[in-house]
C-alpha angles and dihedrals in degrees: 000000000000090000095053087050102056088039085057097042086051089048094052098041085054101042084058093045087060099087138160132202127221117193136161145142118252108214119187110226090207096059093058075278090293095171116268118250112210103003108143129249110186126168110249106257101007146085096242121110147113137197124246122262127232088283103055095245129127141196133205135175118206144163118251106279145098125288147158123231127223126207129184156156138186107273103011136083118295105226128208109208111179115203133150127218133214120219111280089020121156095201114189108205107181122182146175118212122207135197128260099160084238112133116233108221096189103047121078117214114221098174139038126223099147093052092179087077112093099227101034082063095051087049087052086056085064099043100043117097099210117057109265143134135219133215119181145196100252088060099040079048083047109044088033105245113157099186137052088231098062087038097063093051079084103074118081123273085016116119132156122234101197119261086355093084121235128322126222126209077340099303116128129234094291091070089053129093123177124204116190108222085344094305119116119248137177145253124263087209136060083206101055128061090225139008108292094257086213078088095066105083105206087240086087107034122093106188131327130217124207110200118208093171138058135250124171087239087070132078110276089225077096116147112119099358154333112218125191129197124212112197115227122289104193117193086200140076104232142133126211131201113197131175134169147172129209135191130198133190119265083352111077110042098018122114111284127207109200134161118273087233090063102046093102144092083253100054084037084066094044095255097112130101107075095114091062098068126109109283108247087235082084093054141190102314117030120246112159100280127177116223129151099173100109121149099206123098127232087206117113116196126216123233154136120276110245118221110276113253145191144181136172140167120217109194107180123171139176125201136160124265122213100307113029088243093067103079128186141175141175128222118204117177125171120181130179124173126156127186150192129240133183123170123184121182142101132296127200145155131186130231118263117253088011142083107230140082118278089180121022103178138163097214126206109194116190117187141176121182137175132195126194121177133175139191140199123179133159125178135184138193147197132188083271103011130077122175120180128186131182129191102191123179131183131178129182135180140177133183108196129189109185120176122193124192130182128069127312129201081026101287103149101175090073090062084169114058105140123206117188123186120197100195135165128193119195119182123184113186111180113170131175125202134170117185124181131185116203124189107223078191131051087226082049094236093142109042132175120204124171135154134185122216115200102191130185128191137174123179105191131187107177125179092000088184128203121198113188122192137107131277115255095175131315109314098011122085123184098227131196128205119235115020092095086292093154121025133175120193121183112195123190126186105169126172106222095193135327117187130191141203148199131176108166131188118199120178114184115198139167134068114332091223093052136064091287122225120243131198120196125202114173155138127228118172137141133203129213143187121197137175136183131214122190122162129173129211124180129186099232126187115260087207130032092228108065109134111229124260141238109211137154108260101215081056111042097124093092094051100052088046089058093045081062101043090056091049084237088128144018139195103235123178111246092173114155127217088266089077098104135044140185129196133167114192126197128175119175124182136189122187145162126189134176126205109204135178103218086181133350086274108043123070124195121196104171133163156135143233138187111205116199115202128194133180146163131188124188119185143127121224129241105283091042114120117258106250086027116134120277118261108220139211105194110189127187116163128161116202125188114213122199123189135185130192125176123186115195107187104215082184148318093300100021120074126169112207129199126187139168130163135150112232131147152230126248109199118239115271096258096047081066111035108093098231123116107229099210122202128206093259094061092256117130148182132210141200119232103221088194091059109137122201119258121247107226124195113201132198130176136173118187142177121190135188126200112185099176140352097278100040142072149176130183139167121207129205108187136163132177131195111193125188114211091356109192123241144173120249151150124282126231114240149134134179086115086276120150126266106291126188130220139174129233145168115253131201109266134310126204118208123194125176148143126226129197131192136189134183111187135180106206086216089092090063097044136348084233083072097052107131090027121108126176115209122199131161129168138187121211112192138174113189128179130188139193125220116230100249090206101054098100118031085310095298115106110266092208125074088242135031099212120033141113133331102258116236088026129113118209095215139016138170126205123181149155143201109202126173126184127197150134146271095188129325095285097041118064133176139208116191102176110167103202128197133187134179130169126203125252113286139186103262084190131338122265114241137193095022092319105119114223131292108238132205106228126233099268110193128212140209128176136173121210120182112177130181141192122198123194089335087283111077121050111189120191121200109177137176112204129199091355092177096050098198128179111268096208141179121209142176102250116235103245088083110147090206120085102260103214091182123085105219125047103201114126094188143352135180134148122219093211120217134303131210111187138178132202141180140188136178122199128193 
């Protein structure tokens, strides 16, 4: 019995001793055959498997036998590979997958390389060590969405506040920073802190990564996110065609009022404008010239809004170059839209220091805006070498006719003083980049990447005209000649250059067939040179005795020219010493960061950066003389940013995420430029030239499930002490001029939330709902700031000393309902209904006993039906804004002041509801 046991116990031990080893690299054919991270390679009908490494390799250890190998990915042919293996047997099974758009069911995917795909970026959210998340192209195609914008309203804690640009975590544009295929960019605009993403149609975006949390190869201007948009790299050679219409409520069809310059085919197109500039007679420097010799018209024409339209065609080829192994392929995108806007509500502000109205207006607000965009790139690649160039243009224009009618300075017995503003923006954005990657290793171990952006920009409002007068009947106004009757303002904002850089170091080491480490150096930096332009020009009597006049105000041209002809009034240049600006920025960062894996589980990304910053700012205010000296704000700060990030994977679908880090905010250029951007109603805002960033502390904690490939939850813990944090107030002024806003650094603010996120397919409740998910996130905040006791003569300058964070909500909801399913095998369909609401937030602090104005809770809901018939035709059906509420600002009702008016409301408009249809054909 002994005997037999010992004879067993040695067979055993021998038959396990008899291995064999399988081994092998997995190269996507779609990707210039780069190896494949994370594809899967099983053994058929069994539990063995594994997933590849960086580096594409696998391992597997086996008994002698025959097998057959799978490998997969999500998206590509699944490919069945029989061998057979000897005892002791090193096998090498290389293999290149290739694409066929069919889903795999049964493979999970772990990894992203084609990070257009919708579940192979979920399943980058897992694997990645830093807090981010991922939206393609293959879901904003899906679910309809034609802008970034729009697209990114789909991440979680992300919501849009209509012309304000998107909010993150409930921070408004200011906490933002945007970065274009990891190279820093500019804004279009001195009033926005990046580029409105509504004008990035989805045609040329590849993917695009919001970052919560923060890495030294990022931007220190780090407070809600950091998103980067990586333009479209297509693997096939295609062209696409695409139109569509759209029609909203009380917007389309409805009687439009628009300038007599833009009713023509060229400012249709968005190429109008150019006889609105500054006649040359002014010249260069203000000094008080005369000059009536202006080509624009003050006529308005009355018409009918026509249906909103776009169209846009996308041609993209591959081909070899020289050896096979040498691939390239151009990208060529170009996108138009206009559109039609009307609002009608009302418009107030109250009187510093009182509590009573200083305007009291119904406002009527006609626009019509264009956007036009354009993109070139081109990319090669060897088996080492990767080079990369965009050309990417964007226009946008808008002609604006806004009327308001009611009483100004609280005079209350005029009850109809009419203001009218006549007023066009025009923004042209061209930027160039070129990017490479170059292996120093043919395993690609050490690896140099590095890219140059060369960005020009130039915001233009050129003859923002102001007509005073009151109201007779519809179209006739009594006017009056002096008292600011007939402005002209001309505003420049033009980006000389701005120039970006990235040199980048990686080093992978470890075991191949294990999760590689991977140190970081690099630079990243950019340079700019900007300069402003704002000149006034008023029509002043040339008597003091002129009668006032009774004209049609659609028509009004005749009568000033008149005017003119009779020498009864000139246009003379009142332009102050605030009219020019100059301001170099330069920002130059060095960082290193390592990403280590202390156990299978932990995971380590660590770094540092040191941020320079350099600035100078030249400008006079607005009593200055004209040719005085400059008065100057030099800034040089060096600020050294630490971050942390652990990853514990709880297991392959848990993971529990810590990060902390210290960044800061840079304030949008306006908030910082000293001119004092006056509106018709004699309301203002002005920039604070002695503005200093906020120094912002982060913490999160985060745990996330993924229960399958298609589904998510995940719970956020995340703070934020912030030192001079920059808001939006109220300035203290009197002289009976109107509300102005300014902008100033408070003491500190401290924000605490939570956030939660689901991702759910219905299936798991009932096979009925397969095909249906339900998507939902939240973020809960309480956030609490202290006013700067100092900041006025050593008495707080705010109504309150603790309150809110100005510009944060301390709530929003996002979710979704979206169902897929099919006609037929060659017609599928995606319905998704989509709502958003954010909680109430300070629109600027109250100051001098006023309690704040805040921006109301403003709820969304949208319909998107897509289809796609026989892979060729995509056509988009959508419902915007169904439920068509009032977005509102209102005093809040804490003031310490007696209110002597009985609603509080400042302004109120709706936007009414869209249908659109859209349709594309690619071939």
């Amino acid at each position: 019995m002994k005997l037999r046991l010992l004879f067993a116990l040695l067979f055993s031990t021998f038959a396990f001793a008899q291995t064999a080893t399988l081994t092998g690299v997995i190269l996507d054919k779609e990707m210039f055959n780069d190896p494949l991270p994370f594809a899967n390679v099983m053994i058929k009908g069994t539990k063995t498997g594994t997933t590849t490494n960086e580096n594409g390799k696998y391992v597997l250890t086996l008994k002698p036998g025959n097998y057959t190998l799978l490998v997969g990915y999500l998206g590509y042919d699944t490919k069945e590979i029989p061998f057979t293996l000897k005892a002791n047997e090193k096998k090498v099974i290389n293999h290149t997958l290739e694409s066929n758009g069919i889903q795999l069911d049964d493979v999970v995917i772990t990894h992203i390389v084609s990070k257009e795909k919708e579940s192979a970026l979920l399943q980058e959210q897992l694997k990645a060590v830093e807090i981010k998340q991922s939206i393609g192209a293959q879901e904003l195609s899906r679910k309809g969405i034609s802008n970034v914008e729009s697209g990114l309203t789909k991440v979680s804690g992300i919501t849009k506040v209509e012309s304000r640009g998107l909010f993150i975590r409930g921070l408004e544009d200011r906490y933002n920073n945007l970065l274009i295929n990891n190279l820093a960019v500019p804004s279009n605009s001195p009033f926005k802190k990046i580029i409105s993403l509504e004008l990035f149609p989805t045609d040329i975006v590849g993917f695009m990564d919001v970052f919560k949390t923060f890495n030294p190869n990022l931007y220190g201007d780090f407070a809600g996110a950091t998103i980067d948009i990586n333009t479209t790299q297509p693997t096939e050679s295609f062209t696409k065609i695409s139109y569509g219409v759209g029609y909203v409520s009380n917007n389309n069809m409805h009687d439009l009022l628009i300038s007599a310059d833009a009713d023509n085919t060229k400012s249709f197109f968005g190429f109008g404008g150019q006889e609105r500039q500054l006649p040359s007679g002014f010249g260069k420097t203000p000094n008080g010239q005369i000059n009536n010799d202006f080509e624009s018209s003050w006529n308005v024409t009355k018409t009918k809004a026509p249906l909103n339209t776009s169209f846009g065609v996308t041609h993209a080829n591959k081909f070899d170059v020289g050896k096979k192994s040498y691939k390239m392929y151009y990208f060529i995108s170009a996108n138009f839209d206009n559109k039609y806007q009307f609002r009608e509500g009302i418009e107030r502000t109250f009187q510093t220091g009182q509590g009573i109205y200083d305007n009291n207006f119904k406002k009527s607000q006609y626009k019509f805006g264009t956007q036009a965009s354009g993109l070139f790139a081109l990319h090669f690649k060897s088996d080492r070498l990767k080079i990369t160039t965009n050309s990417l243009f964007i226009k946008a224009t808008e002609n604006q006719i806004q009327d308001q009618v009611g009483y100004t300075r609280s005079q209350v017995q005029n009850p109809n003083e009419l203001i009218r503003l006549n007023q066009y923006d025009e923004s042209n954005y061209f930027a160039n980049q070129i990017q490479s990657e170059y292996k120093l290793t043919k395993a690609g171990n050490h690896l140099l990447k590095g890219g140059i952006s060369y960005t020009r920009t130039n915001f233009n409002q050129p003859d923002r005209k102001f007509i005073n007068g009151t109201k007779v009947n519809e179209d006739e106004i009594e006017v009056r000649f002096g008292s600011n009757n007939f402005i002209r303002q001309f505003l420049d904002v033009e980006n000389n250059f701005h120039v970006s850089g990235l040199l980048e170091y990686n080093y992978k080491f470890g075991k191949e067939e294990e999760k590689q480490n991977k140190l970081s150096l690099g630079y990243n930096g950019y340079s700019e040179y900007m300069k402003t332009n704002y000149r006034f020009i008023s029509g002043l009597p040339n008597s003091s005795n002129l009668p006032s006049s009774i004209v049609n105000l659609n028509a009004i041209d005749g009568f000033i020219q008149s005017a003119i002809a009779n020498n009864e009034i000139s246009f003379r240049e009142e332009t102050g010493g605030e009219y020019k600006t100059k301001i170099f920025n330069r920002v130059d960062g060095f960082y290193g960061n390592i990403t280590y894996n202390i156990t299978p589980k932990l995971e380590l990304n660590a770094g540092v950066r040191a941020e320079n910053t350099l600035r100078d700012l030249k400008y006079r205010t607005i009593s200055d003389p004209i040719g005085s000296s400059y008065k100057k704000v030099e800034t040089n700060e060096l600020d050294i940013l630490p971050s942390l990030n652990f990853k514990y994977a709880v297991s392959d679908t848990k993971n529990i995420r810590f990060a902390t880090s210290r960044t800061i905010t840079r304030p949008v250029l306006f908030e910082s430029l000293p001119i004092t951007y006056i509106n018709a109603d004699g309301t203002s805002e002005k920039g604070n030239a002695l503005l200093s960033n906020s120094t912002n502390n982060n913490l999160d904690i985060k745990f996330e499930v993924f229960p399958t490939k298609d589904e998510l939850f995940a719970v956020t813990a995340f703070g934020k002490y912030i030192e001079n944090p920059i808001e939006r107030s109220f300035d203290n002024f009197g002289g009976g001029s109107g509300q102005q806003i300014s902008y100033y650094n408070n003491k500190s603010a401290t924000l605490l939330g939570v956030e939660f996120e689901t991702i759910i397919q219905l299936s798991r409740l009932h096979n009925d709902l397969k095909g249906v998910s339900f998507g939902f996130n939240t973020s809960i905040m309480h956030t609490e700031a202290t006013a700067e006791k100092n900041r006025i003569g050593g008495a707080y300058f705010d109504t309150f000393e603790k309150r809110q964070l100005q510009g944060a909500s301390n709530w929003l909801v996002n979710a979704d309902l979206k169902y897929d399913f099919k006609f037929s095998e060659k017609w599928t369909n995606t319905a998704t209904l989509v709502y958003g609401v954010y909680g109430e937030r300070i629109y600027a602090v109250g100051i001098a006993g006023l309690d704040h104005i805040y921006e109301k809770p403003f709820h969304k809901l949208d319909f998107i039906w897509t289809q796609n018939i026989d892979k060729a035709w995509d056509v988009k059906l959508s419902v915007d804004n169904i439920l068509n509420p009032y977005y509102e600002r209102a005093i809040g009702k804490e003031s310490i002041l007696p209110i002597q008016e009985n609603d509080l409301t400042v302004q109120s408009y709706t936007r009414g509801t869209g249908f659109s249809l859209g349709a594309s054909y690619k071939f």
